[in-house]
Every structure is written in structure tokens, then in C-alpha cells.
GUDRENRO-959612 format. One line per field, with one value per residue (C-alpha): residue number from 1; z negated, y negated, x; residue in three letters. Coordinates in nm, 4 decimals. Each point is the difference from the previous one (the first is absolute). Layout:
<rs>
k = NUM,... $
zz = Z,... $
yy = Y,... $
xx = X,... $
r = ala,... $
</rs>
This chain:
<rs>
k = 1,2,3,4,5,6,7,8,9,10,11,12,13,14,15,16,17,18,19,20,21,22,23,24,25,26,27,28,29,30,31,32,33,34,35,36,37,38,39,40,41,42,43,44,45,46,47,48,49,50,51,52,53,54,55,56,57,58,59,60,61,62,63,64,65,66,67,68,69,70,71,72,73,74,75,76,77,78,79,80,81,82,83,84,85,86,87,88,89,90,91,92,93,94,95,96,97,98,99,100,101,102,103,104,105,106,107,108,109,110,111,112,113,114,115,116,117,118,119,120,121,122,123,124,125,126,127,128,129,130,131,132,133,134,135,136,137,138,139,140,141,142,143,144,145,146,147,148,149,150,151,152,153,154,155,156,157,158,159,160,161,162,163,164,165,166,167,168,169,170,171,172,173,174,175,176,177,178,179,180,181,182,183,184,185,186,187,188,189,190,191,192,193,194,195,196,197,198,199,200,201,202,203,204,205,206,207,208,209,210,211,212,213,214,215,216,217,218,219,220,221,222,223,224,225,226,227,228,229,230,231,232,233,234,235,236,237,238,239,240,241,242,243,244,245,246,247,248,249,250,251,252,253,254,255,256,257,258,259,260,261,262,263,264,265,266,267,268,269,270,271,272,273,274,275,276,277,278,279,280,281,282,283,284,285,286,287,288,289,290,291,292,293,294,295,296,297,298,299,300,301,302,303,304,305,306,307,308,309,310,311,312,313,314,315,316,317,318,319,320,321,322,323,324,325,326,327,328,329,330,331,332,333,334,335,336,337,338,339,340,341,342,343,344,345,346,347,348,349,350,351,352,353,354,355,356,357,358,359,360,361,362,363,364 $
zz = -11.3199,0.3269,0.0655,0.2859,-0.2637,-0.1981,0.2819,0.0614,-0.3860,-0.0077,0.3642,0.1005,-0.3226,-0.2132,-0.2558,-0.3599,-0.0854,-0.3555,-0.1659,0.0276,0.3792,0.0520,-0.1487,0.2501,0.3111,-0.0688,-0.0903,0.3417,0.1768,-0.1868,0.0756,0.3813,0.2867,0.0511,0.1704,0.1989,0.1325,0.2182,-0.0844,-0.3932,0.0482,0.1462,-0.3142,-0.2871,0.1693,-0.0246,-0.3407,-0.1148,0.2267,-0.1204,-0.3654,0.0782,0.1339,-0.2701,-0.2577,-0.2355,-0.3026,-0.3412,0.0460,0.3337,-0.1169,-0.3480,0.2217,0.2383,-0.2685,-0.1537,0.3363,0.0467,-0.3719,0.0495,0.3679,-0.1692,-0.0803,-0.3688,-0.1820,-0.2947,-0.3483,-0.3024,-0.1180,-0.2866,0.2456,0.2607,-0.2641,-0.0044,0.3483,0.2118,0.3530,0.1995,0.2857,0.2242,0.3437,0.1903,0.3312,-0.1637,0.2650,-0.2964,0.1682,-0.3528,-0.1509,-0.1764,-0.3210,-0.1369,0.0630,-0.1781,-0.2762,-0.0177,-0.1060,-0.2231,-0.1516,-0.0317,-0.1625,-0.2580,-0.0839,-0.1511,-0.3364,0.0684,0.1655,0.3071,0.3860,0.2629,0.2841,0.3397,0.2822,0.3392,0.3482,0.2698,0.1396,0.1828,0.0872,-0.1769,0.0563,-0.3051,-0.1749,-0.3774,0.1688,0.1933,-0.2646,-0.2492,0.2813,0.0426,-0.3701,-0.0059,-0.1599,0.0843,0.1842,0.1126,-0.2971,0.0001,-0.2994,-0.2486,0.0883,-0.0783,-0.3225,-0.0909,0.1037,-0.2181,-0.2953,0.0157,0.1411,-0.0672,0.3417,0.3464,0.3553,0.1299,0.4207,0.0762,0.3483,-0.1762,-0.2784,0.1592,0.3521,0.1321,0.0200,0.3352,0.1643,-0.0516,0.0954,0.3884,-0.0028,-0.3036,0.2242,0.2820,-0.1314,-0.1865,-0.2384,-0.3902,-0.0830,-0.2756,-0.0613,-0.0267,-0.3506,-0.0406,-0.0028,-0.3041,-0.1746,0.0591,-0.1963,0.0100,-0.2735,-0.1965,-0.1733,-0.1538,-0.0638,0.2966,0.1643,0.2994,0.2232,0.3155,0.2771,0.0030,-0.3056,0.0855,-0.0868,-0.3723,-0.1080,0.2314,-0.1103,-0.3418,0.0076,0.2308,-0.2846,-0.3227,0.1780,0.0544,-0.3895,0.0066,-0.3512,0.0507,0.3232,0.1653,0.3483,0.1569,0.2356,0.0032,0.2353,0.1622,-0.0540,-0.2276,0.2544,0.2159,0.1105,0.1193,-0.2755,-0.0792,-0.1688,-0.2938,-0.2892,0.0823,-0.1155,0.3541,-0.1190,-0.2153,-0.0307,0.0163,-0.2734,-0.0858,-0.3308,-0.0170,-0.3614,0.0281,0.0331,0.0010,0.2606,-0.0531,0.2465,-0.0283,0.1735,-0.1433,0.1249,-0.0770,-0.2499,-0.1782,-0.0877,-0.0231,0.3672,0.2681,0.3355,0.3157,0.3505,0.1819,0.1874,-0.2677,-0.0133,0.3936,0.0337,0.3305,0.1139,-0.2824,-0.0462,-0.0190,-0.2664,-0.2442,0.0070,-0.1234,-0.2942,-0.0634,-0.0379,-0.2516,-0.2161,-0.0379,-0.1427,0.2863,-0.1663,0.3084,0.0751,0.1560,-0.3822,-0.1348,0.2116,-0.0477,-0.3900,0.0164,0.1955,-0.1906,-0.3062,0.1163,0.0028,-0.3305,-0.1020,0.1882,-0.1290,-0.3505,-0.0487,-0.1194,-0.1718,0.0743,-0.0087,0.2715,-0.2582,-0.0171,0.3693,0.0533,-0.3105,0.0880,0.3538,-0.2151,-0.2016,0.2927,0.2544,-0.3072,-0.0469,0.3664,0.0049,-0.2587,0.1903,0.2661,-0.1638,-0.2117,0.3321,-0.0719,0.3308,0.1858,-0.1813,0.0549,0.3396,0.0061,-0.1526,0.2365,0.2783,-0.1295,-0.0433,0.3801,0.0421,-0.2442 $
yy = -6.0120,-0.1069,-0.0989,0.2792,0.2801,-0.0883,0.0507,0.3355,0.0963,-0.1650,0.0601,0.3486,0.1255,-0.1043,-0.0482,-0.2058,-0.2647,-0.0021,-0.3523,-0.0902,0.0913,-0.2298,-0.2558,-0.0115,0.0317,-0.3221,-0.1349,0.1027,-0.1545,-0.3381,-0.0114,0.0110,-0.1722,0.2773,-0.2082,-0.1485,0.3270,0.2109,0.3305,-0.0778,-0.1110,0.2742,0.2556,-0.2122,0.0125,0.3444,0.0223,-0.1721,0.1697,0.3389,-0.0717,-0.1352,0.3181,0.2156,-0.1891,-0.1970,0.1558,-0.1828,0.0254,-0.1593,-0.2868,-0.0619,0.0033,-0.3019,-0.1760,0.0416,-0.1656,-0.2272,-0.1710,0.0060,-0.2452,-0.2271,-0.3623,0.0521,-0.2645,-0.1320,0.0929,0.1922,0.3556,-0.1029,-0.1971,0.3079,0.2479,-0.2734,0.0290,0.1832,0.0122,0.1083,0.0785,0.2653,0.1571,-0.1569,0.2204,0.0992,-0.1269,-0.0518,-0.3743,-0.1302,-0.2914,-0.0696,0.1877,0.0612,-0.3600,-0.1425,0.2151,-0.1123,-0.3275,0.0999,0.1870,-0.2525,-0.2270,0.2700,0.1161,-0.3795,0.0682,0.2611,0.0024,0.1496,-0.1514,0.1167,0.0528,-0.0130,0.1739,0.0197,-0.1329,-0.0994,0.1605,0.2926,0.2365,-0.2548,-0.3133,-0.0990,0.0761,-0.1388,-0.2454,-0.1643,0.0022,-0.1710,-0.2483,-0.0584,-0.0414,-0.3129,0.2758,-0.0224,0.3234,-0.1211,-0.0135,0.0299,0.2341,-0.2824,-0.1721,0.3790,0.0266,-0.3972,0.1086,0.3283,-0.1868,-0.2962,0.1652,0.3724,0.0665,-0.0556,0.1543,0.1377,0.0593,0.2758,-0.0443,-0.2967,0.1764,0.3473,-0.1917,0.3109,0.1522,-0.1937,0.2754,0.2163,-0.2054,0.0292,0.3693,0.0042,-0.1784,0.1426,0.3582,-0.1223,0.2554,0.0433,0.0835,0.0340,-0.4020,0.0124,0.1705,-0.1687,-0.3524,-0.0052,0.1868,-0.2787,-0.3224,-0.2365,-0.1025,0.3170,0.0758,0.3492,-0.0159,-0.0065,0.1174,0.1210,0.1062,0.2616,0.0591,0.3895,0.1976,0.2690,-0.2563,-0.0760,0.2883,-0.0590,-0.3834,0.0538,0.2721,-0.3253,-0.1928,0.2290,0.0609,-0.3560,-0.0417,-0.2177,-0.1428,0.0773,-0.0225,0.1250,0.1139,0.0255,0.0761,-0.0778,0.1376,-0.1792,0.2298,0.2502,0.2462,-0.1842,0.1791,-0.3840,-0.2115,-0.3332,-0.0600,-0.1178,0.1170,-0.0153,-0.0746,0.2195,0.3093,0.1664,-0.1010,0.2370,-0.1138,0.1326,-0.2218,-0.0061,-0.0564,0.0235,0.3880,0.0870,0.0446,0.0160,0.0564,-0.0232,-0.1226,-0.3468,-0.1465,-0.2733,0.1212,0.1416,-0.4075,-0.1117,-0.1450,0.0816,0.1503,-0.2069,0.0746,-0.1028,-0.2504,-0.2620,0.0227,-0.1067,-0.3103,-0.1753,-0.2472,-0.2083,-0.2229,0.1679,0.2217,-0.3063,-0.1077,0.3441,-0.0109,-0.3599,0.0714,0.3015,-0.2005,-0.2673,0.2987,0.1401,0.2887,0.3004,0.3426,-0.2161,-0.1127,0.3321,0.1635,-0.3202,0.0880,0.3526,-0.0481,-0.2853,0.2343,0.2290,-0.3064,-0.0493,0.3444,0.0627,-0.3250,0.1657,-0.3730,0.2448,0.3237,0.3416,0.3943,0.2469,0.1296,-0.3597,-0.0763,-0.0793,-0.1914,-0.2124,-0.0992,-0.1158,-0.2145,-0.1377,-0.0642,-0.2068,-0.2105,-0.0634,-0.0835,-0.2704,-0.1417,-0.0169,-0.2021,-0.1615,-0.2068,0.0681,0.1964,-0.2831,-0.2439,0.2038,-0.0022,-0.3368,-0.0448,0.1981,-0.2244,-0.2855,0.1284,0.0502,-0.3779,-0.1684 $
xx = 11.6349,-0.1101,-0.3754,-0.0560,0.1883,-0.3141,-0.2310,0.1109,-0.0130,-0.3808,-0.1277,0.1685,0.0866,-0.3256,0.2046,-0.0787,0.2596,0.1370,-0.0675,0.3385,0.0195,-0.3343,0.1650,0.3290,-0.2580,-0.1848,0.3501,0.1280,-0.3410,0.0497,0.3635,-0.0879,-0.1346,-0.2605,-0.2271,0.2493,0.1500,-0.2577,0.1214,0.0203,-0.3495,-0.1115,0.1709,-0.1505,-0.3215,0.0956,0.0762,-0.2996,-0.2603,0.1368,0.0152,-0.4001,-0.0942,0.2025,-0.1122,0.2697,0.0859,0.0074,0.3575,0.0631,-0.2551,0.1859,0.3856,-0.1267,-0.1815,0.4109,0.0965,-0.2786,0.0523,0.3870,-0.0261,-0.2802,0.0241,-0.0322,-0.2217,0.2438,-0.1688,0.1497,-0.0330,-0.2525,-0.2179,0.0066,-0.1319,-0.3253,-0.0676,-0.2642,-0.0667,-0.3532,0.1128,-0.1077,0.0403,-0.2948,-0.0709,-0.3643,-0.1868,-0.2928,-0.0777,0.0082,0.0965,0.3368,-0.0923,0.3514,0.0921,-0.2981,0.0622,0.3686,-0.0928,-0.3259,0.2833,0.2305,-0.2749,-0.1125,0.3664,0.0675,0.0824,0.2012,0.3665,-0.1356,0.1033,-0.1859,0.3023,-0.2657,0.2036,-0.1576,-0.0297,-0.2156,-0.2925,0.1626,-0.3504,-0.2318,-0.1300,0.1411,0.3171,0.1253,0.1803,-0.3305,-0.2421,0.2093,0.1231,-0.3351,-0.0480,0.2708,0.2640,0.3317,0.1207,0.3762,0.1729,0.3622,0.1259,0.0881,-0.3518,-0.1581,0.1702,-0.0880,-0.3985,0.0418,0.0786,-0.2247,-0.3115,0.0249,-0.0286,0.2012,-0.0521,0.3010,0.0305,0.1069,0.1625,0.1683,0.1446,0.0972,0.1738,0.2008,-0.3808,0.0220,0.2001,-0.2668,-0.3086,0.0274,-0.0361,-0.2864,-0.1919,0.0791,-0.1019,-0.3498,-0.0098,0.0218,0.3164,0.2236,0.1025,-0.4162,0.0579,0.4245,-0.1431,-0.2356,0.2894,0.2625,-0.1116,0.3041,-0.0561,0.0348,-0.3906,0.0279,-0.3916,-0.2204,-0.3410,0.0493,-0.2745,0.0565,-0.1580,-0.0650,-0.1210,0.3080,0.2444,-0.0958,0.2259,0.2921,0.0195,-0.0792,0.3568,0.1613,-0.0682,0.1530,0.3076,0.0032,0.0078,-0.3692,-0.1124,-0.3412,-0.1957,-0.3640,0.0188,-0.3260,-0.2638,-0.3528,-0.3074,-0.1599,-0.3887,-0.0584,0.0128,0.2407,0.3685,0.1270,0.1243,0.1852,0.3238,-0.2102,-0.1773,-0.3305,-0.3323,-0.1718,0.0927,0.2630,0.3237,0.3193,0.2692,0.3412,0.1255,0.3721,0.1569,0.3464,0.0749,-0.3543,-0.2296,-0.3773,-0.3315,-0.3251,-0.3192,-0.1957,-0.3515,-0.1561,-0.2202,0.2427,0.1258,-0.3530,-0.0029,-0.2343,0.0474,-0.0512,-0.0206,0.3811,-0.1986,-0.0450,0.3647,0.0448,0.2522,0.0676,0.3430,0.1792,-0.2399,-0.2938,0.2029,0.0846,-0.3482,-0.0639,0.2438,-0.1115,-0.3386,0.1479,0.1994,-0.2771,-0.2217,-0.2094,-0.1614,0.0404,0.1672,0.2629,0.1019,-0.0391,0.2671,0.2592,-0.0623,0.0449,0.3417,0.0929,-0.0338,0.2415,0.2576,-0.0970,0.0514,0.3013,0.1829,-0.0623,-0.2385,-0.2950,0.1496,-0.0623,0.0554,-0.0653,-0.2617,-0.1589,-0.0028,-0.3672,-0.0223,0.3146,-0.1630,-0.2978,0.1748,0.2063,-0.2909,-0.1432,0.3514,-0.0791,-0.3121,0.0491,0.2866,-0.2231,-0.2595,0.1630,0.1617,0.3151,0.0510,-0.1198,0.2518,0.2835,-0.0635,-0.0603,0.3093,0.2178,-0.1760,0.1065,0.3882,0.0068,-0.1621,0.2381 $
r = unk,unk,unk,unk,unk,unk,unk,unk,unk,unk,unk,unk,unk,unk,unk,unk,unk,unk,unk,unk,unk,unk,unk,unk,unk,unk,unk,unk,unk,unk,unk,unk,unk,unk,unk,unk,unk,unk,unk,unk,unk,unk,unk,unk,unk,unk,unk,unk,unk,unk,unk,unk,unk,unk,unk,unk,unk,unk,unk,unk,unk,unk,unk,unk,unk,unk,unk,unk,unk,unk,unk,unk,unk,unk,unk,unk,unk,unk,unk,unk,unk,unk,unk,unk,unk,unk,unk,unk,unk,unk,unk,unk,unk,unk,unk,unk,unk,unk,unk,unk,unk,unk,unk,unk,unk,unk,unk,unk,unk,unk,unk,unk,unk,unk,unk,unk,unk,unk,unk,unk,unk,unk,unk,unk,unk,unk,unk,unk,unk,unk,unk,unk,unk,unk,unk,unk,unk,unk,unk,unk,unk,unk,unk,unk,unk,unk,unk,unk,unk,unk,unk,unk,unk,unk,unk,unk,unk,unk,unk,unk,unk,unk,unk,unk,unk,unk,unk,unk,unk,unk,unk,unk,unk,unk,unk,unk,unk,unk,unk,unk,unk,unk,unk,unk,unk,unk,unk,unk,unk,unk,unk,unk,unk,unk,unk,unk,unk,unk,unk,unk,unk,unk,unk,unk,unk,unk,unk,unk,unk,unk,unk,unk,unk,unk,unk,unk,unk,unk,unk,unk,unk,unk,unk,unk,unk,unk,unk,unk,unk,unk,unk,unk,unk,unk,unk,unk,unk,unk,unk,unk,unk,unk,unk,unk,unk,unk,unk,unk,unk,unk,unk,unk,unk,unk,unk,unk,unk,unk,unk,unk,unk,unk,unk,unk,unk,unk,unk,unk,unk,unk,unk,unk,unk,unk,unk,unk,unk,unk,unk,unk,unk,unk,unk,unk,unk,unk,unk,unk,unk,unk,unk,unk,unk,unk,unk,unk,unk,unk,unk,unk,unk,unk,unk,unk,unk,unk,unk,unk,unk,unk,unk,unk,unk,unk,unk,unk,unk,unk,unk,unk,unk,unk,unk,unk,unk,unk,unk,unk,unk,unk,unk,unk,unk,unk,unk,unk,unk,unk,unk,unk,unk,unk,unk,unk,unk,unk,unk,unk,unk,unk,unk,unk,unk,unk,unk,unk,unk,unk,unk,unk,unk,unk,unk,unk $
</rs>
């Protein structure tokens, strides 16, 4: 089907696209030159601006996540060491100002999972709103960041943990960048991206950037067939209607847990894991640089609300990569156990040596 039959069906007729149907649009926009071609620039900003203001449906999410994995550069592993993996990433766009939370727990994850099977898969990009994206602070760190698949899967396997670019790994995303940026608004590759790890994690945390789309991911996500995943949302006050794409320690924290088939929701606070609520301001993070000095001074066992949230999202890593065991009746006492499993990585230095250790790969 042509791109502007689609923009009559979305813009004129307000119509919902079947998961299938989503899935031969973004094929038809990756097949093209849309950015080359004015007028096929002008209908996909179309399409996307539309489905922004509709509102994608768990459907049309799950069909170009289908296209999206299909056109990646897949990173070469087997099916035993793809059930192991888990991913953290989420759909930035919180404007929260903080500092790279889901990142730092990615590796205090990584650290605490070692006796397990678990590879932490770390999908993301450049700093896009923020000062700071995955890709910066951990270039900042000394981590490698431009892995080519058969480097990810050697990093995976040695070190439990590899970062994989995404522009690098998904290239016919290219076709679509010029007109993303062009628009600057969320849309719908905002929620795709975290969705498409190329390297095929069926266990993730993924944190969004508006409370209203816990449910809609969390349904992208069982059609999509994920293991077991958290999709999140965290305030950023008590009181507060803004949040970040994190669970957080400011406020409560919106959470849909995805178990294959099942779908469950509920609220959790810091209190409720035996951590304390902070104001979002002792969360504040600045460029790169400034951000790794934060997660250095973490990992070397700075004793702050800054740790406390990188524990409580590194325990739902732990909890989604099945490393600490749980029920949906046990859910608060599983978080527990994993923020300690953390913490002990943590101080034990054995987050600081991995990432020592990834340094020195990219030196050698």
C-alpha cells in the first residue's frame, strides 16, 4: 500500500491500523527515500504526527517493533544465550534533568547478576533531549559504545554486558531521521526503539515518559511475546503530575510487570522497599562528564539518594532477568532482596572492576 493511502486511513479517516498493517507502513517508509523525496516527507511527517496526536495503539507499536527487529543488524548469539539477556532501555523525552539512571543501573546489574547466566544487552543512543544519552556517559566512562555485532556478542559473553548503538545497528532508521528531527516531537519510534534490541533480550526495564503509556507498552510488549519485563514511570514529587521514564525514589512509581501472557499494575514507593524518598534535585546530572563522575562516585560507594535510585532500578534488572526470583504476590519482597544483591555488588567493587574492565577492552 502506498505511503499517502495510509495518510488518508490515519489523517482523514482516524482510523487504527491492525498490527499487521503497522508493520507494512514502516516497511514501506524504510524501503524509501522519504527524506529524499519532498512530498514523501511531507506524508510520513504525516503519518507520524497523526498517530502522535491519536495516540498509538498497542497494536500499531507491537507491528513496527515486527518491522523494526526484521531491518536490524542482528548481533550473532544463540537461542539459549538470548533467553539470558535483558535490556534497560527506555524512551528518554522526560525532561526530569537527571542523570543516566537506567544506564548506571545496567552495569550495577551486570556486576550483581555474575553468578548467574544473565547479559545485560544495553541498547541506546546519544543524548537526543538530554545532555547526556547512554552512549555519552559510558564514552565518558572508557566503555566501548561502537561495537560491531560479533564484537557485542564477544563483550556479552566475556563481560556480561555490551552497549549496543542503536543508529548503528537499526541503519535503514536513517530514512526516517530527517523528518524526526525535523518535527521535534515524541512520537511513536520514541516507544519502537526501546522495543527493538538487536540483539534479541526478551527481559527488559523499560522506562516511559508519560504515566498514560504504562498500559499501552506493557499490551506492546505481550503481543510481542516478552519473557518478563517492567515498564515504568516514576514521579518526580509526591504530589507531582511530571514524571521520568524511571522508577523513582521522588515519588511513586507507576509499574505494569509483564510475564509472558500476563499483565500486572500496581503502584510502589520507596518505603514500601525500605528506601527513602528524596527530593528530584539530588538526582540532577549535567553533560557526559559530569554524569560519569556521578556514577563513579556511586560505584566507589558514595552513600546518597543518587545510589538509592541506581539500586532500586538495578533491582528491577535483577528481578526481571529472573537473577532474584519472584511472584506477583512477592513483589515488594523480591525488590528487597534484589536492591540488597545490588548493593553488595556495589561495595563489594565489583561494579567498579567491571567497568574497569570494559575500559580496558576498548584500550587494548
Amino acid at each position: 500500500m502506498a505511503l499517502h493511502t495510509y495518510v488518508n486511513r490515519i489523517v482523514e479517516g482516524r482510523e487504527r491500523l491492525s498490527r499487521t498493517e503497522a508493520r507494512a507502513l514502516l516497511e514501506e517508509i524504510l524501503a524509501s527515500e522519504a527524506a529524499a523525496d519532498s512530498s514523501r516527507a511531507v506524508h510520513l511527517a504525516a503519518v507520524l504526527s497523526s498517530l502522535a496526536t491519536r495516540g498509538e495503539t498497542p497494536e500499531e507499536i507491537a507491528g513496527f517493533v515486527d518491522a523494526m527487529r526484521a531491518a536490524a543488524t542482528h548481533v550473532p548469539l544463540d537461542e539459549a544465550e538470548r533467553s539470558q539477556l535483558v535490556d534497560t532501555c527506555g524512551t528518554g523525552a522526560d525532561s526530569s534533568g537527571t542523570f543516566n539512571i537506567s544506564t548506571a543501573a545496567a552495569l550495577v546489574a551486570a556486576a550483581a547478576g555474575a553468578g548467574s547466566r544473565m547479559m545485560v544487552a544495553k541498547h541506546g543512543n546519544r543524548a537526543v533531549t538530554s545532555k547526556s544519552g547512554s552512549a555519552d556517559v559510558l564514552e565518558a566512562l572508557g566503555i566501548p559504545i561502537g561495537l560491531s555485532p560479533a564484537a557485542g556478542a564477544i563483550a556479552l559473553r566475556a563481560h556480561r554486558f555490551a552497549f549496543l548503538h542503536a543508529p548503528s545497528l537499526h541503519p535503514a532508521m536513517k530514512v526516517v531521521m530527517p523528518v524526526r528531527r525535523a518535527l521535534g516531537i515524541r512520537t511513536i519510534f520514541h516507544l519502537v526503539g526501546p522495543l527493538s534490541n538487536p540483539a534479541g533480550a526478551s527481559a527488559q526495564v523499560m522506562g516511559v515518559y508519560a504515566a498514560h503509556l504504562v498500559p499501552i507498552v506493557a499490551e506492546a510488549m505481550r503481543l510481542l511475546g516478552t519473557r518478563h519485563a517492567f515498564v515504568v514511570h516514576g514521579a518526580v514529587g509526591p504530589q507531582s503530575t511530571s514524571g521520568m521514564d524511571e522508577i523513582s525514589i521522588s515519588g511513586p512509581s507507576q509499574i505494569a510487570e509483564v510475564r509472558g501472557e500476563s499483565v500486572a499494575f500496581y503502584q510502589l514507593t520507596p518505603e514500601q522497599v525500605g528506601l527513602t524518598t528524596a527530593p528530584i534535585e539530588s538526582l540532577r546530572g549535567g553533560d557526559a562528564v559530569a554524569n560519569a563522575a556521578i556514577l563513579r562516585a556511586i560505584f566507589a560507594g558514595e552513600r546518597s539518594p543518587r545510589r538509592d535510585v541506581v539500586l532500586l532500578n538495578a533491582a528491577a534488572v535483577l528481578i526481571a532477568a529472573e537473577v532474584v526470583p519472584s511472584t506477583a504476590a512477592e513483589t515488594y519482597t523480591a525488590f528487597r532482596a534484589a536492591i540488597a544483591l545490588a548493593a553488595e555488588a556495589i561495595d563489594s567493587g565489583a561494579v567498579t572492576a567491571l567497568v574497569e574492565s570494559l575500559a580496558q577492552r576498548e584500550n587494548a
